[in-house]
C-alpha positions as a Markdown table, in Angstrom:
| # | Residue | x | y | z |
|---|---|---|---|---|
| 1 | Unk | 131.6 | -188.8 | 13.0 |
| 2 | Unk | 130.5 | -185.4 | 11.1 |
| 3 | Unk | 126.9 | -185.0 | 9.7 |
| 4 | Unk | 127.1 | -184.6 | 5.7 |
| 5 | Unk | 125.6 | -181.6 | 6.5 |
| 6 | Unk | 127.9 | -180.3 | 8.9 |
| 7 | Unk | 130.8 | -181.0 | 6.5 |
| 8 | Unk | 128.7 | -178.9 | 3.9 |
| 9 | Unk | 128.6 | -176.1 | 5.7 |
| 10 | Unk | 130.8 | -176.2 | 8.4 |
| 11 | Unk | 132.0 | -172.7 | 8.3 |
| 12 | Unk | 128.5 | -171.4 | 8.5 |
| 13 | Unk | 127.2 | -173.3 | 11.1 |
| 14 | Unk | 130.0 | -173.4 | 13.3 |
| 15 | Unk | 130.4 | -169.8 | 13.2 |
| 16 | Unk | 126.9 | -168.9 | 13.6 |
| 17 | Unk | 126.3 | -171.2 | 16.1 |
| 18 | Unk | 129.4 | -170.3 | 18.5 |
| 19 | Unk | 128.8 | -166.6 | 18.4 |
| 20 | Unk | 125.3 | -167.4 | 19.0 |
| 21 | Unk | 126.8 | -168.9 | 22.5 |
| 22 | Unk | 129.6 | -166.2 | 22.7 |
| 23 | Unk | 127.4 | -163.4 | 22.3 |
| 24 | Unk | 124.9 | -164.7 | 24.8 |
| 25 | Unk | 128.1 | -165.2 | 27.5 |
| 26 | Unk | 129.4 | -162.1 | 26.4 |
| 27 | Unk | 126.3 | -159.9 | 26.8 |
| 28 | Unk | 126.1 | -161.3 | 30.3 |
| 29 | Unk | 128.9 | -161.1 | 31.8 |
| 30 | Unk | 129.6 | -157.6 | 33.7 |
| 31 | Unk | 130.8 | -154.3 | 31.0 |
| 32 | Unk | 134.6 | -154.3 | 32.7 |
| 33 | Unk | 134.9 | -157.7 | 32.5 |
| 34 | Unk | 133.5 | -158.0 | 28.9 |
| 35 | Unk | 136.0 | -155.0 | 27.9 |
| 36 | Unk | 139.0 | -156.6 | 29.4 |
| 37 | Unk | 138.2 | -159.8 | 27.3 |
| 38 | Unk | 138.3 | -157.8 | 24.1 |
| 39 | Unk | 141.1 | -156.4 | 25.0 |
| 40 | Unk | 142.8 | -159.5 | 24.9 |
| 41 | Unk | 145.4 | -160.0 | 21.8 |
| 42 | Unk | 144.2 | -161.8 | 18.7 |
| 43 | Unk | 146.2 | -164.7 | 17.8 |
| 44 | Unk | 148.8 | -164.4 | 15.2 |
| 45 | Unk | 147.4 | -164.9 | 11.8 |
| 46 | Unk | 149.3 | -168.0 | 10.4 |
| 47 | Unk | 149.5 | -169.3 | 6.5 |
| 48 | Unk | 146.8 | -171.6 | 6.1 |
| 49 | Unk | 149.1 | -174.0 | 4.3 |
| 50 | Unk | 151.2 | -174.6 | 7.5 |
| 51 | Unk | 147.8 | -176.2 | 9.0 |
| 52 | Unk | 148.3 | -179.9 | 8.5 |
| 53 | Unk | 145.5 | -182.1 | 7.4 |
| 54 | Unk | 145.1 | -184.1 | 10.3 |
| 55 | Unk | 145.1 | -180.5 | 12.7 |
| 56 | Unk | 141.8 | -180.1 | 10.8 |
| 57 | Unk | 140.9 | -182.8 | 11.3 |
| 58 | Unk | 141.2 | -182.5 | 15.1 |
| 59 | Unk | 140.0 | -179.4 | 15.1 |
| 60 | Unk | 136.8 | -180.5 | 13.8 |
| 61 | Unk | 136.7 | -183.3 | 16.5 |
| 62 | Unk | 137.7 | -180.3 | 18.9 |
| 63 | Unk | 135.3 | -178.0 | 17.8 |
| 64 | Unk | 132.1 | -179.9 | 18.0 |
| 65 | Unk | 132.8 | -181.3 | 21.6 |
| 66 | Unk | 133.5 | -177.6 | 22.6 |
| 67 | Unk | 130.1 | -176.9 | 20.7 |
| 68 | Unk | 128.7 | -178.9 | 23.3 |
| 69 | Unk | 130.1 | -177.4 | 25.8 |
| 70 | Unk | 129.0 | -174.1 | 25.2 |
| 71 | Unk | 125.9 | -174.9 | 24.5 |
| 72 | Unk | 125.5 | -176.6 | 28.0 |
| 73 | Unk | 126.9 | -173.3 | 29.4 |
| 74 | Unk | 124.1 | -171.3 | 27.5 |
| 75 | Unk | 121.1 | -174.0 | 29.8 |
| 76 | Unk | 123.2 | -173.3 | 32.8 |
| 77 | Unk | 123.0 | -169.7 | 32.2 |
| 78 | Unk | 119.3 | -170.2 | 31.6 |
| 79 | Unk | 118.7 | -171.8 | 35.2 |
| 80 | Unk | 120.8 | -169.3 | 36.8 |
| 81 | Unk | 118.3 | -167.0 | 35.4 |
| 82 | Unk | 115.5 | -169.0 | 36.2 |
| 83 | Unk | 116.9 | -169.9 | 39.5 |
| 84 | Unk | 116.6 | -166.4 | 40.9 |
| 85 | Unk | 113.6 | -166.1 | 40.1 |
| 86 | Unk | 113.9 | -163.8 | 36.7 |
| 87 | Unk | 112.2 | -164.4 | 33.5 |
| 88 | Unk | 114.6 | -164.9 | 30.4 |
| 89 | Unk | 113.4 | -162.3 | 28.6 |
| 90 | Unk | 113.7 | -159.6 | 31.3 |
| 91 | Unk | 116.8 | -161.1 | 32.1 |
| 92 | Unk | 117.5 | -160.0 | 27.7 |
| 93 | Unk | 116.0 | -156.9 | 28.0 |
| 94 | Unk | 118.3 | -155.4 | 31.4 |
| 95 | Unk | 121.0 | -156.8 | 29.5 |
| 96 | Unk | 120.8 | -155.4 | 26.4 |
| 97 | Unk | 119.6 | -151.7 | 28.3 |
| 98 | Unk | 123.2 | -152.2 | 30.0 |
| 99 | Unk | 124.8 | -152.2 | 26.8 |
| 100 | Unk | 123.3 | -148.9 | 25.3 |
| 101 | Unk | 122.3 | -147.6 | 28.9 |
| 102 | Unk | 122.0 | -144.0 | 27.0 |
| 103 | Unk | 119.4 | -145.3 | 24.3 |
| 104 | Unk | 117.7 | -147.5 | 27.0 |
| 105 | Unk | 114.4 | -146.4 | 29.3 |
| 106 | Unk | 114.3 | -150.0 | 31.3 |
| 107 | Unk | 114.0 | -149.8 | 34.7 |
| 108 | Unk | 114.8 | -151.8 | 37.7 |
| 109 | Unk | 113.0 | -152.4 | 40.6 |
| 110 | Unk | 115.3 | -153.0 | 43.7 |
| 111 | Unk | 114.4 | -156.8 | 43.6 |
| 112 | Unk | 115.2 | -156.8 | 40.1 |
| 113 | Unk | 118.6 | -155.4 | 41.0 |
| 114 | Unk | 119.3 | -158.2 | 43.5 |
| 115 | Unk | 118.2 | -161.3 | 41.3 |
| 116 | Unk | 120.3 | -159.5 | 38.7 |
| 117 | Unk | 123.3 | -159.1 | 40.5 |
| 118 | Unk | 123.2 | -162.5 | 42.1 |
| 119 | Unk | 122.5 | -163.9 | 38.4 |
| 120 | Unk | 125.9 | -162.0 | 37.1 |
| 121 | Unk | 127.7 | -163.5 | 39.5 |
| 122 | Unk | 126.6 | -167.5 | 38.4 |
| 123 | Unk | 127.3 | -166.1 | 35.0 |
| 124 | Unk | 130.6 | -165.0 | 36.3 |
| 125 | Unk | 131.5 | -168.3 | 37.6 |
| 126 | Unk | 130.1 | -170.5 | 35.1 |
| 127 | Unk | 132.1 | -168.8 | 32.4 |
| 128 | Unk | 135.0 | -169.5 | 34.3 |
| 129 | Unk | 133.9 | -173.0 | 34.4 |
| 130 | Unk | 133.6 | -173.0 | 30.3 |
| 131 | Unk | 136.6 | -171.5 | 29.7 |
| 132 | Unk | 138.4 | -174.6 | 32.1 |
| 133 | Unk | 136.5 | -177.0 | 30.3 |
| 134 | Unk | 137.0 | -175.7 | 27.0 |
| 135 | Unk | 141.0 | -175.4 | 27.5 |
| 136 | Unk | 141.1 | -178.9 | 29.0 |
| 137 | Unk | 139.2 | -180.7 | 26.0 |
| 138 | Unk | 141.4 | -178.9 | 23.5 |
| 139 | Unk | 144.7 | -180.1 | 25.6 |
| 140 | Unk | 143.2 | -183.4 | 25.9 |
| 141 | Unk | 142.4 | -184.0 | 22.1 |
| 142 | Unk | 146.1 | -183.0 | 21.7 |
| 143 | Unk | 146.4 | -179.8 | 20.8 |
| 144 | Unk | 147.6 | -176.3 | 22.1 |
| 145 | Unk | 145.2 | -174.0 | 22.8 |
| 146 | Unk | 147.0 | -170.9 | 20.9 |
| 147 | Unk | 147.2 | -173.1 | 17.9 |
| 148 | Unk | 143.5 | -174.0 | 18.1 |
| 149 | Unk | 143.0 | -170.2 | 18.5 |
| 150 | Unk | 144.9 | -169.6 | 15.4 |
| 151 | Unk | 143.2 | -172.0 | 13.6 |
| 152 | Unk | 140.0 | -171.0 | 14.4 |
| 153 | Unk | 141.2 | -166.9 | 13.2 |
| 154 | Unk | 142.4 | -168.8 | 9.5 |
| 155 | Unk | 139.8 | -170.8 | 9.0 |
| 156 | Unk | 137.1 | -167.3 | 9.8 |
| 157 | Unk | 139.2 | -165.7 | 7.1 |
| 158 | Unk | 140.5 | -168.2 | 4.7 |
| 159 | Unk | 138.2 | -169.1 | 1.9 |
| 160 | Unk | 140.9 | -171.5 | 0.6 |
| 161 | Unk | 141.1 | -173.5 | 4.0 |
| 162 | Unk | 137.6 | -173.6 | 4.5 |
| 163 | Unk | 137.2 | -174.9 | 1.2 |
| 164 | Unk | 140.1 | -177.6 | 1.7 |
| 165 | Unk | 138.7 | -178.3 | 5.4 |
| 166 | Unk | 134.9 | -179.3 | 3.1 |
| 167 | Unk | 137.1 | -181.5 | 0.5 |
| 168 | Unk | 139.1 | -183.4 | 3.4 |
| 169 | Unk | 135.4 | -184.0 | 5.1 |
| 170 | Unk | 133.4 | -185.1 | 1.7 |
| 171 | Unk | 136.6 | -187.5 | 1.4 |
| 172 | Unk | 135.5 | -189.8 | 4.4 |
């Protein structure tokens, strides 16, 4: 069952929270790799009337156990880092040099380059293994996954369904 809390601000927190985790796979996963994931077409925006209660409902459900899993990912991520030896906040600090490598003056030594690359590659694999979960659970609570997807694209930019999703919440 949802937290009063989370029904208050669903929106907020799910949002923040979930590109708090995206950001953090994102940021470490190799530049071609992120590039071809942005490439990848949005889903179609959709009328937010045509999203049934009960969808909401299970996307709620969905959402939070996904929440989960993502936020497992971010620990496994973490030991990857740890695992090679790396401290987290070098581990930051390359990756956010890699980003802006014109504005950055961090430096790698040639072990740094090896735990890194070895750590990129866990990364690699683990987001794999996120995305697998991730698809599974949202078959598994009965929905498609390019529904959810357009769900989750309303609900970031419909006040109105955000606002209906809080009053069908505050209702149970």
């Amino acid at each position: 069952m949802i937290n009063l809390n989370f029904k208050i601000n669903f929106s907020m927190r799910y949002l923040t929270s979930t590109l708090a985790a995206l950001a953090f796979l994102v940021i470490s996963v190799s530049t071609s790799h992120a590039q071809a994931a942005m490439k990848q077409k949005q889903p179609a925006k959709i009328n937010p009337d045509s999203i049934s209660n009960q969808e909401l409902q299970t996307f709620v459900k969905t959402s939070n156990d996904i929440q989960a899993i993502q936020m497992g990912s971010v620990k496994d991520i973490q030991k990857a880092v740890k695992d090679q030896g790396m401290d987290l906040q070098r581990f930051r600090q390359i990756m956010m040099s890699m980003r802006n490598p014109k504005k950055s003056d961090v430096k790698m030594t040639p072990k740094e380059k090896q735990q890194f690359s070895k750590i990129r590659a866990s990364i690699m694999q683990i987001e794999q293994n996120v995305n697998q979960k991730m698809m599974a659970k949202i078959k598994s609570d009965g929905m498609e996954v390019a529904r959810y997807k357009q769900i989750y694209t309303t609900l970031q930019q419909s006040k109105d369904l955000q606002q209906r999703l809080q009053k069908l919440n505050s209702k149970k």
